[in-house]
N, CA, C and O atoms as a GROMACS GRO file, in nm:
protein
  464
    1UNK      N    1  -1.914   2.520   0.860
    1UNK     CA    2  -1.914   2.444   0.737
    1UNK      C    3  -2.056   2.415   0.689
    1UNK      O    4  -2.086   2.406   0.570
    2UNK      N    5  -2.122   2.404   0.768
    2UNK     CA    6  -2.293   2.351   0.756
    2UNK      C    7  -2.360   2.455   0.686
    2UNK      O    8  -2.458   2.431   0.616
    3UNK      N    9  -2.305   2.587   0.703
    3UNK     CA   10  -2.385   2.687   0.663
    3UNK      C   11  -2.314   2.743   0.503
    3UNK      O   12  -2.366   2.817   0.419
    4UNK      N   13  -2.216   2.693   0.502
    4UNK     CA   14  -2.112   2.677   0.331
    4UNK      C   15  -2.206   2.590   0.270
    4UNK      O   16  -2.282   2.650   0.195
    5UNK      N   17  -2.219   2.508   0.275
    5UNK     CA   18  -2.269   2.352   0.242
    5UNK      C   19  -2.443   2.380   0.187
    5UNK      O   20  -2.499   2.331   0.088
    6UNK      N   21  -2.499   2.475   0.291
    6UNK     CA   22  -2.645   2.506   0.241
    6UNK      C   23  -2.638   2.591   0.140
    6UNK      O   24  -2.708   2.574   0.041
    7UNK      N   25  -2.556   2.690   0.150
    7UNK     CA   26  -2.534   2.813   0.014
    7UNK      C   27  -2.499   2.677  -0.096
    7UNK      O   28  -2.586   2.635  -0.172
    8UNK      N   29  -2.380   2.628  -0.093
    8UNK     CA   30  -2.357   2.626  -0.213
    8UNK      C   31  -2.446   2.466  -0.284
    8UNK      O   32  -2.422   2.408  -0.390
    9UNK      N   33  -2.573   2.423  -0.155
    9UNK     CA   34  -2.676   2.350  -0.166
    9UNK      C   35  -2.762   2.435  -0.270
    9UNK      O   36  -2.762   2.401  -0.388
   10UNK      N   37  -2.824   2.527  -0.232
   10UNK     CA   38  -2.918   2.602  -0.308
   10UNK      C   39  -2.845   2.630  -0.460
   10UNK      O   40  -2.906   2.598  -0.563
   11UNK      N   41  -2.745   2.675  -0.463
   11UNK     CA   42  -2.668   2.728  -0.615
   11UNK      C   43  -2.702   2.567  -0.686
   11UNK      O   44  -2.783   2.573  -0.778
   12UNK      N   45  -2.666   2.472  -0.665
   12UNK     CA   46  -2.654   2.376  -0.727
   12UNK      C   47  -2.772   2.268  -0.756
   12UNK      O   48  -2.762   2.148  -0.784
   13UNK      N   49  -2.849   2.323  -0.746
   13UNK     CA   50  -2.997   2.211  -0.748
   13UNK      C   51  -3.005   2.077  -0.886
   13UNK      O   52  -2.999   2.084  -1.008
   14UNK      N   53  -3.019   1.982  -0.806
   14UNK     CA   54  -3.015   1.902  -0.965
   14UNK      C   55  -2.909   1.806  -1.006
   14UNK      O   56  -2.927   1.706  -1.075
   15UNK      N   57  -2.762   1.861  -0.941
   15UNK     CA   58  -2.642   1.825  -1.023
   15UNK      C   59  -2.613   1.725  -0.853
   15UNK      O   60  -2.674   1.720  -0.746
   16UNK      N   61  -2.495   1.662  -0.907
   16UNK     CA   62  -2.422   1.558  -0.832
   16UNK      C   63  -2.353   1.640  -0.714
   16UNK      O   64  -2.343   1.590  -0.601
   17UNK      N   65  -2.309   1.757  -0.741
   17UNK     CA   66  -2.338   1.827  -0.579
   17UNK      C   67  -2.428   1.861  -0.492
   17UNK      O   68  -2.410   1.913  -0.382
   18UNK      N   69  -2.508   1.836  -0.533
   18UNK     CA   70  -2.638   1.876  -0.473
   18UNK      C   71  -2.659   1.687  -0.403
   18UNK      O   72  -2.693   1.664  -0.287
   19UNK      N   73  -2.639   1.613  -0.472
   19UNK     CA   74  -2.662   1.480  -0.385
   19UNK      C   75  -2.545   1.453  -0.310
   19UNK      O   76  -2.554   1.374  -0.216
   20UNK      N   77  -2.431   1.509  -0.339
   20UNK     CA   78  -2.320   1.502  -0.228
   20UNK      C   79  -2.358   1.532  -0.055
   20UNK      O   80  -2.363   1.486   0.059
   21UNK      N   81  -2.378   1.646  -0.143
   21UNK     CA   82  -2.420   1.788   0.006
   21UNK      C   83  -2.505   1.733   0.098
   21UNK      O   84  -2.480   1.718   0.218
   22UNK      N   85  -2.654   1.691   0.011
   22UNK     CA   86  -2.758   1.590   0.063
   22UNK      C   87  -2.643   1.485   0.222
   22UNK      O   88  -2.610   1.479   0.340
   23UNK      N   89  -2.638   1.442   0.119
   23UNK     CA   90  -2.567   1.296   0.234
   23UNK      C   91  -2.434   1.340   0.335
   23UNK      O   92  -2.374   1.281   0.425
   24UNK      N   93  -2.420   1.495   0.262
   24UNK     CA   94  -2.303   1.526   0.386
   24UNK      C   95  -2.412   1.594   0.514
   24UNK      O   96  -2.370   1.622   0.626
   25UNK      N   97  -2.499   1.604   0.487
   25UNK     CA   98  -2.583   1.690   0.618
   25UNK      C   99  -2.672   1.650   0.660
   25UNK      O  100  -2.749   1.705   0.738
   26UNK      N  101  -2.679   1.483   0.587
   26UNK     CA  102  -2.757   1.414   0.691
   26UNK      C  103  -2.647   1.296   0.691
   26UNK      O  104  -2.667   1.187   0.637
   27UNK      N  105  -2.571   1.319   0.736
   27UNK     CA  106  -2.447   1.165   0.776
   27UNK      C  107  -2.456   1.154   0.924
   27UNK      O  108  -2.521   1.231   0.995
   28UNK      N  109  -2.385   1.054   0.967
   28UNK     CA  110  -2.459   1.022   1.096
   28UNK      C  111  -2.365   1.096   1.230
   28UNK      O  112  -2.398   1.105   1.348
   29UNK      N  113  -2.249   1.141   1.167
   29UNK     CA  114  -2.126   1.250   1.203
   29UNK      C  115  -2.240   1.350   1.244
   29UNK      O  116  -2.356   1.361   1.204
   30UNK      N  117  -2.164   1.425   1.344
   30UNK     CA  118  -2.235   1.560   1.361
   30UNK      C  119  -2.198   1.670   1.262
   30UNK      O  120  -2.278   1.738   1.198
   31UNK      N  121  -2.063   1.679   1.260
   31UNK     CA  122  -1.988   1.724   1.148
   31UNK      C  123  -1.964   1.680   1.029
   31UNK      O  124  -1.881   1.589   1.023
   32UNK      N  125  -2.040   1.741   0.871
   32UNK     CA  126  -2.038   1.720   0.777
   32UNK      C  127  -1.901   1.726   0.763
   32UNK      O  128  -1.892   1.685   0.647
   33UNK      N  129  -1.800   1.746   0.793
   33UNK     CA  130  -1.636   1.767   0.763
   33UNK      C  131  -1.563   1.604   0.741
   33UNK      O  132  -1.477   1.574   0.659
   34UNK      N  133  -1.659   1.477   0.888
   34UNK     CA  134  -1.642   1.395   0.871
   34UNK      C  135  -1.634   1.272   0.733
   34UNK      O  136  -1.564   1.185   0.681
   35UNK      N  137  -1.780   1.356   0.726
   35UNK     CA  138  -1.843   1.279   0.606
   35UNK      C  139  -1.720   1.256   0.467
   35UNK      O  140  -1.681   1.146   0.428
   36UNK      N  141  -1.676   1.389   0.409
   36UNK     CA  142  -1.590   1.427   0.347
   36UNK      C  143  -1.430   1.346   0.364
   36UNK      O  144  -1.349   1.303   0.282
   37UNK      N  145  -1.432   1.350   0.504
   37UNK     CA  146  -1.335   1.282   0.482
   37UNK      C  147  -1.318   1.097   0.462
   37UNK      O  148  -1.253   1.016   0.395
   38UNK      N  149  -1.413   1.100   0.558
   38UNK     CA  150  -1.425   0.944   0.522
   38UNK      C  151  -1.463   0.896   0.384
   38UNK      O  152  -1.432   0.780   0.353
   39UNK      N  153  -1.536   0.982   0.286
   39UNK     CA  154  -1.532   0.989   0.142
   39UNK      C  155  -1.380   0.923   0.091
   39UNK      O  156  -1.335   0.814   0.056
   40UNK      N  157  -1.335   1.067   0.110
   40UNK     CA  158  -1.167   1.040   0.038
   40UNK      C  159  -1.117   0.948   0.078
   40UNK      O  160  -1.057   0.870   0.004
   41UNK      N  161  -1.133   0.925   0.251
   41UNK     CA  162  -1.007   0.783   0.289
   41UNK      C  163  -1.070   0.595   0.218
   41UNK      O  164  -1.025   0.489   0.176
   42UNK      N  165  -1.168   0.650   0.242
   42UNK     CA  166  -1.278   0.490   0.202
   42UNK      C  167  -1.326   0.461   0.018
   42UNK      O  168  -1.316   0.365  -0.059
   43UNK      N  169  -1.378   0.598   0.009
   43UNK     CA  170  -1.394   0.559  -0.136
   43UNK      C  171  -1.572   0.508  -0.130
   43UNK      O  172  -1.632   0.491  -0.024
   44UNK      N  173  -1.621   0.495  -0.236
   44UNK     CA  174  -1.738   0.433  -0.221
   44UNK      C  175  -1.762   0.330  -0.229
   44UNK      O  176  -1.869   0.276  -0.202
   45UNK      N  177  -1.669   0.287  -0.268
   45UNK     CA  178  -1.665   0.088  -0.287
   45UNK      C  179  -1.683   0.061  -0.172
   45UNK      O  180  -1.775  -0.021  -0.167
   46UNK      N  181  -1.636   0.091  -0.046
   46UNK     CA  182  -1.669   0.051   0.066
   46UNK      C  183  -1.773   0.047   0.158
   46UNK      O  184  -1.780  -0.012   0.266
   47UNK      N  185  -1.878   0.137   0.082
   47UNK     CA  186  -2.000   0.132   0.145
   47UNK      C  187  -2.054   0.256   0.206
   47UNK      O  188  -2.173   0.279   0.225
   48UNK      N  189  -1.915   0.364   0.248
   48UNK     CA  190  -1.899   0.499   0.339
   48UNK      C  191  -2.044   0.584   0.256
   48UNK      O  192  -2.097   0.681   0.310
   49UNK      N  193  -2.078   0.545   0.158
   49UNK     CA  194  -2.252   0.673   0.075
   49UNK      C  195  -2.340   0.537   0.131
   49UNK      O  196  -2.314   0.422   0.094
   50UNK      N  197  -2.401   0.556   0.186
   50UNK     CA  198  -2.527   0.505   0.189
   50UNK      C  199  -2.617   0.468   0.049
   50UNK      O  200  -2.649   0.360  -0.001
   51UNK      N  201  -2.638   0.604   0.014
   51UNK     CA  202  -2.711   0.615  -0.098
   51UNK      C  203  -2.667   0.513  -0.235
   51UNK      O  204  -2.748   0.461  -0.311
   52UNK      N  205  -2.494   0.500  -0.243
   52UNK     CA  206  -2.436   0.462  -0.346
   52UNK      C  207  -2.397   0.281  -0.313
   52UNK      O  208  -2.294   0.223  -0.347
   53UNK      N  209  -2.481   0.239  -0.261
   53UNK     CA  210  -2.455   0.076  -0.211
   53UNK      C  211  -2.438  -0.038  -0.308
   53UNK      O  212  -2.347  -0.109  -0.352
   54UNK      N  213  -2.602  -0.019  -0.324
   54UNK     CA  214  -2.609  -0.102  -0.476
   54UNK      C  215  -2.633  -0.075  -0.600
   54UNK      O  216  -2.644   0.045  -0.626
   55UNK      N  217  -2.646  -0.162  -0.699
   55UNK     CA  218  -2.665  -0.135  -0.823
   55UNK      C  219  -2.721  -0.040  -0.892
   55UNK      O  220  -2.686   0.032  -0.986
   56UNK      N  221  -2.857  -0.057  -0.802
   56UNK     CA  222  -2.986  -0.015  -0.832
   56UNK      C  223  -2.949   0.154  -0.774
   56UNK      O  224  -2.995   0.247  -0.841
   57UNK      N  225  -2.897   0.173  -0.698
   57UNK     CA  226  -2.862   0.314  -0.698
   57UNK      C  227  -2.780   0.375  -0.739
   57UNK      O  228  -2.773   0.498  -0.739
   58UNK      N  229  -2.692   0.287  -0.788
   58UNK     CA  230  -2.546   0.364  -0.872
   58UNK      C  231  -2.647   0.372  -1.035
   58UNK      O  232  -2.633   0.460  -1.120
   59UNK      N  233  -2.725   0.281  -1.041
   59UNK     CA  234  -2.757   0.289  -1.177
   59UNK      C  235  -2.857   0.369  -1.200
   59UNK      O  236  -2.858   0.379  -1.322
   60UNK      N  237  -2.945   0.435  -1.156
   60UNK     CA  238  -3.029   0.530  -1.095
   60UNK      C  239  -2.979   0.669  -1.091
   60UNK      O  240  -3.033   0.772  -1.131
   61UNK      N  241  -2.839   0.648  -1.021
   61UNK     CA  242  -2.746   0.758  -1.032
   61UNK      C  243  -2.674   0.823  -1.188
   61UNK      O  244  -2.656   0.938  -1.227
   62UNK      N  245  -2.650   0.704  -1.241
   62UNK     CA  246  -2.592   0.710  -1.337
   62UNK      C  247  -2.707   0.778  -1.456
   62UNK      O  248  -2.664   0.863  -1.533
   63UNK      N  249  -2.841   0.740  -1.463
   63UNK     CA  250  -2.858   0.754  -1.515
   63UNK      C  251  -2.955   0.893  -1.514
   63UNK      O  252  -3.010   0.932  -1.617
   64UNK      N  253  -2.968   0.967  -1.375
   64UNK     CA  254  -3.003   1.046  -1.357
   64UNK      C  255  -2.883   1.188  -1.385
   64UNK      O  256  -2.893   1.296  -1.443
   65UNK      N  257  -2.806   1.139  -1.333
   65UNK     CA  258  -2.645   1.250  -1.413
   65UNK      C  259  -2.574   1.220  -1.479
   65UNK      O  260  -2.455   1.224  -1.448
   66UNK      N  261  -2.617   1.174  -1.610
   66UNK     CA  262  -2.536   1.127  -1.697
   66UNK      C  263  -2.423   1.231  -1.739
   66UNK      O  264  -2.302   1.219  -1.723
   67UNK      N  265  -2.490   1.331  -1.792
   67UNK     CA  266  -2.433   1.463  -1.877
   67UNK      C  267  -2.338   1.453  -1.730
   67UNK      O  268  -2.256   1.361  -1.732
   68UNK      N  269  -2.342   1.520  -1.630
   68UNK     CA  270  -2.270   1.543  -1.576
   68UNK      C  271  -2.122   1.438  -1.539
   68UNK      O  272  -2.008   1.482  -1.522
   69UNK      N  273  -2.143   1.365  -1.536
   69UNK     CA  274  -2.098   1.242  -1.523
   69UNK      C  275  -1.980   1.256  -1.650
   69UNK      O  276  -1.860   1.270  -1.628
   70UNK      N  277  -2.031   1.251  -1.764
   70UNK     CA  278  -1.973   1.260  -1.853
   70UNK      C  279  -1.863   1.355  -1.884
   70UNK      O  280  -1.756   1.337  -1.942
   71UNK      N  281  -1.932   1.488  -1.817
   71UNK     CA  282  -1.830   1.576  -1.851
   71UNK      C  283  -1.720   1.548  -1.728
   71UNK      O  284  -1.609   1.599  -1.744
   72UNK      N  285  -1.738   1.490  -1.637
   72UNK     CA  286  -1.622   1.502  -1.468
   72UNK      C  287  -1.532   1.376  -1.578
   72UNK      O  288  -1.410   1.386  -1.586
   73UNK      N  289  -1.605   1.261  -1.660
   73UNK     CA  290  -1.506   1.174  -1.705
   73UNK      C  291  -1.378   1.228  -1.812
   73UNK      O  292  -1.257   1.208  -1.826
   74UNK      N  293  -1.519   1.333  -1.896
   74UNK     CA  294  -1.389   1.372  -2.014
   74UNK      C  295  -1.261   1.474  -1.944
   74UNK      O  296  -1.139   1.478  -1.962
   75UNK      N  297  -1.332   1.533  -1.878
   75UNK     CA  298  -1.230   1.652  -1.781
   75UNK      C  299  -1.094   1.545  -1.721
   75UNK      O  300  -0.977   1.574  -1.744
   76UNK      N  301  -1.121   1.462  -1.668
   76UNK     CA  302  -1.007   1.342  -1.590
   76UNK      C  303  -0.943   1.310  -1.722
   76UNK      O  304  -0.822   1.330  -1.722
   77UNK      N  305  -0.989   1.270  -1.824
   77UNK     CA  306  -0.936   1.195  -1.925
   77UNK      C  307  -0.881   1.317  -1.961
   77UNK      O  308  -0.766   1.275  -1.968
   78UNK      N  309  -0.870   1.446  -1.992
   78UNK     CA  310  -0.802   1.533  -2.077
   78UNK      C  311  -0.707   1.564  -1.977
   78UNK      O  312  -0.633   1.646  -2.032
   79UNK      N  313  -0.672   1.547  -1.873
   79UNK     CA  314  -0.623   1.572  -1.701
   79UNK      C  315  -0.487   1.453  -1.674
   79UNK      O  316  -0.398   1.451  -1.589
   80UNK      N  317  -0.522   1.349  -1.800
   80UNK     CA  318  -0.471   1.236  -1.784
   80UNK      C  319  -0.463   1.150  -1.628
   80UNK      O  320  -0.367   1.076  -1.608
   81UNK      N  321  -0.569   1.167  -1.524
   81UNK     CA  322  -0.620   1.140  -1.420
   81UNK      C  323  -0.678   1.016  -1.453
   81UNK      O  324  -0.664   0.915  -1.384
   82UNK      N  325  -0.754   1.024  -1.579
   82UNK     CA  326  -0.836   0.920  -1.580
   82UNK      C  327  -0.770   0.834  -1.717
   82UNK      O  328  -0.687   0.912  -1.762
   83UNK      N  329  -0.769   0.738  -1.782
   83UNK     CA  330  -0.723   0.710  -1.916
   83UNK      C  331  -0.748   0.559  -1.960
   83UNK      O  332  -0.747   0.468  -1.876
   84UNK      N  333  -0.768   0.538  -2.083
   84UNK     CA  334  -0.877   0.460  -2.136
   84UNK      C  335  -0.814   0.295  -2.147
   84UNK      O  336  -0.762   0.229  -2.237
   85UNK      N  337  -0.847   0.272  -2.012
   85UNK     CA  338  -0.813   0.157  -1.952
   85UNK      C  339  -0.966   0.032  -1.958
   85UNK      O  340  -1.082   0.064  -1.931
   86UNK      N  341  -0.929  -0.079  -1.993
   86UNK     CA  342  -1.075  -0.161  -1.986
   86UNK      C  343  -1.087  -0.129  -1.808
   86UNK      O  344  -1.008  -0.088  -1.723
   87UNK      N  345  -1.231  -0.172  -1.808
   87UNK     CA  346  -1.285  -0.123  -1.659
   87UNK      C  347  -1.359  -0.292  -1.643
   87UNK      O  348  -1.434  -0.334  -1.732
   88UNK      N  349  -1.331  -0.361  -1.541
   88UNK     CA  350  -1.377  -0.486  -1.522
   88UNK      C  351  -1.502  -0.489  -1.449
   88UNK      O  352  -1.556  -0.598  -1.425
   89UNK      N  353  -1.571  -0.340  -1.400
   89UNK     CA  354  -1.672  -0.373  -1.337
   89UNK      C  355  -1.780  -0.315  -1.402
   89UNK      O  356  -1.770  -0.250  -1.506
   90UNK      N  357  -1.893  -0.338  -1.337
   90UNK     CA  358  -2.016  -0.255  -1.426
   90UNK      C  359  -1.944  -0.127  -1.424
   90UNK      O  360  -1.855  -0.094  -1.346
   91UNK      N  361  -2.003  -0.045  -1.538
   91UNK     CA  362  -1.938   0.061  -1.582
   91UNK      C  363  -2.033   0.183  -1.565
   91UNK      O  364  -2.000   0.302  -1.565
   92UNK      N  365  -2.164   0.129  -1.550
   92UNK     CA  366  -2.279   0.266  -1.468
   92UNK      C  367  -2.224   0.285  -1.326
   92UNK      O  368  -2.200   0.396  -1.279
   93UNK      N  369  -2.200   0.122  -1.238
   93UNK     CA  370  -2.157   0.198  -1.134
   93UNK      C  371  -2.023   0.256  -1.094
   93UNK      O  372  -2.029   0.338  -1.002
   94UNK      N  373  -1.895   0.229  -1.147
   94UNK     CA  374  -1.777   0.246  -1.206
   94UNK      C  375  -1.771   0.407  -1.208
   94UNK      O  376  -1.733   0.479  -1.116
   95UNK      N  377  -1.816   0.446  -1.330
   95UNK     CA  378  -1.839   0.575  -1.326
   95UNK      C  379  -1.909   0.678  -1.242
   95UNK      O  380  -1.861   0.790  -1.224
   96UNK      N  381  -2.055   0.629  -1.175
   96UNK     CA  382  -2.123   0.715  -1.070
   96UNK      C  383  -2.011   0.702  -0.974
   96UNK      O  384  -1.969   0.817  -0.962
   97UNK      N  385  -1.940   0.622  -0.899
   97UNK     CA  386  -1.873   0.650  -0.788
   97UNK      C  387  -1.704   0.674  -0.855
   97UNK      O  388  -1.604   0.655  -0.786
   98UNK      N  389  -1.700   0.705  -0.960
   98UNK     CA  390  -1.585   0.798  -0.981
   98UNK      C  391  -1.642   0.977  -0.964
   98UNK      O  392  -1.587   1.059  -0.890
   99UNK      N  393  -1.757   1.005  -1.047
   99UNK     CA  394  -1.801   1.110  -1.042
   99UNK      C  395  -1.844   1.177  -0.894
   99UNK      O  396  -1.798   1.284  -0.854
  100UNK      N  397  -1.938   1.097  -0.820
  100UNK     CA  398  -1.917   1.112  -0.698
  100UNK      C  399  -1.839   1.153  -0.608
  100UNK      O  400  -1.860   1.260  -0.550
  101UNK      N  401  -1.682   1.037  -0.569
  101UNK     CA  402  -1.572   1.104  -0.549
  101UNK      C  403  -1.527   1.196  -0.544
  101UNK      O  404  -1.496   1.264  -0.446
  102UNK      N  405  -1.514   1.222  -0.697
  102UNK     CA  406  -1.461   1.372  -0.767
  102UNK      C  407  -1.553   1.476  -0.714
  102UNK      O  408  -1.494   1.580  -0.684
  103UNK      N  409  -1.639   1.477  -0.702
  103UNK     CA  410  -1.720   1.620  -0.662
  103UNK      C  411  -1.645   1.588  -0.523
  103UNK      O  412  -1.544   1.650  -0.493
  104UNK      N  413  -1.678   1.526  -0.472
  104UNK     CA  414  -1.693   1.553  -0.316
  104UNK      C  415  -1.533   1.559  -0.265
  104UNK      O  416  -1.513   1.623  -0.162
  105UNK      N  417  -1.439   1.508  -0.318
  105UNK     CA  418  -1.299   1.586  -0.341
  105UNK      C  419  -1.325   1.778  -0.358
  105UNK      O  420  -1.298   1.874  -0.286
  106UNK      N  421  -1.380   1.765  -0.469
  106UNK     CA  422  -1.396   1.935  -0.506
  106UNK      C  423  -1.460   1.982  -0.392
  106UNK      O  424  -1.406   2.092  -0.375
  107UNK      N  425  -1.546   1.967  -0.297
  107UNK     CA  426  -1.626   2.015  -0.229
  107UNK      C  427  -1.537   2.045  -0.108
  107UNK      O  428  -1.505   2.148  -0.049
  108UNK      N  429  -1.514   1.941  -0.097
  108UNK     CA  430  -1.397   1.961   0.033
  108UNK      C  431  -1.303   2.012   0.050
  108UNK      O  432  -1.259   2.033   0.164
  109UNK      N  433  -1.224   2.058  -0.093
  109UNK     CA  434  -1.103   2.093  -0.150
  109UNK      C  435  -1.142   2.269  -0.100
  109UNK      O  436  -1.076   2.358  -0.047
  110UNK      N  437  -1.282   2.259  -0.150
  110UNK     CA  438  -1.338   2.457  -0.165
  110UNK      C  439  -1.351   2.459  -0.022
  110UNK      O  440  -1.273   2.523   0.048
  111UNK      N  441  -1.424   2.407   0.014
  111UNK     CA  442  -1.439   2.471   0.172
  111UNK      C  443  -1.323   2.450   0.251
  111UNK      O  444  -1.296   2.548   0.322
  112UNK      N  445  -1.232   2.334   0.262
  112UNK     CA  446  -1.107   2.362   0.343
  112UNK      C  447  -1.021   2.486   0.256
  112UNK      O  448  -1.002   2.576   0.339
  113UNK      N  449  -0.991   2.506   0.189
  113UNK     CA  450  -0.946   2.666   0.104
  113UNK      C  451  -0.989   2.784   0.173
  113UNK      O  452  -0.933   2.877   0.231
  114UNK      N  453  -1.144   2.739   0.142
  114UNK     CA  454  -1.207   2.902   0.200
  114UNK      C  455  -1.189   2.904   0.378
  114UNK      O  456  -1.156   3.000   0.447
  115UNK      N  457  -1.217   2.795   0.413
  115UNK     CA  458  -1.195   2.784   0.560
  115UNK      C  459  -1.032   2.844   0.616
  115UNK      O  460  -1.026   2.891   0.729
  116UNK      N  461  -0.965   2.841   0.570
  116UNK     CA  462  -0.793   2.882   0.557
  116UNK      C  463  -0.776   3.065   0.624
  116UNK      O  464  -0.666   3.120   0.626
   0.00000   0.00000   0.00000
């Protein structure tokens, strides 16, 4: 998996997979597989990204992938996944750890597939 994870590290430079990947291959798991999953079961509200704790880094986040961000929101919203509900919390970090999520769902989704 480690060696999936560096390929599709290099293809992606820049984007919110590329900071996924980051934190899946240095997590404190030996196996990046962990990382992934404790993603999906925990969520980031709980603390499981390091990187995504506080404010100051969701908002950092947010505002470093916006575009991207934007498009994982409109994609959910046309998906009816996502739908235009008031959001009670800050909404930079709200959104970075929806977008987040969502990649790292996708990430895990491709390599357990290809792993098959």
């Amino acid at each position: 998996m480690k060696a999936k994870l560096q390929k599709l590290l290099e293809e992606n430079q820049g984007t919110i997979t590329e900071a996924v990947i980051n934190e899946a291959l240095n997590y404190w798991y030996d196996e990046p597989k962990q990382f992934f999953e404790d993603v999906l079961h925990y969520w980031c509200q709980w603390g499981t990204v390091s990187s995504m704790i506080y404010y100051t880094d969701t908002h950092k986040f947010y505002d470093t992938h916006y575009d991207e961000i934007e498009d994982i929101r409109l994609e959910l919203q046309d998906q009816w996944i996502l739908w235009n509900e008031p959001i009670d919390s800050d909404l930079k970090n709200y959104y970075s750890w929806l977008a987040y999520e969502t990649v790292a769902y996708n990430i895990y989704n491709q390599l357990d597939m290809e792993g098959r």
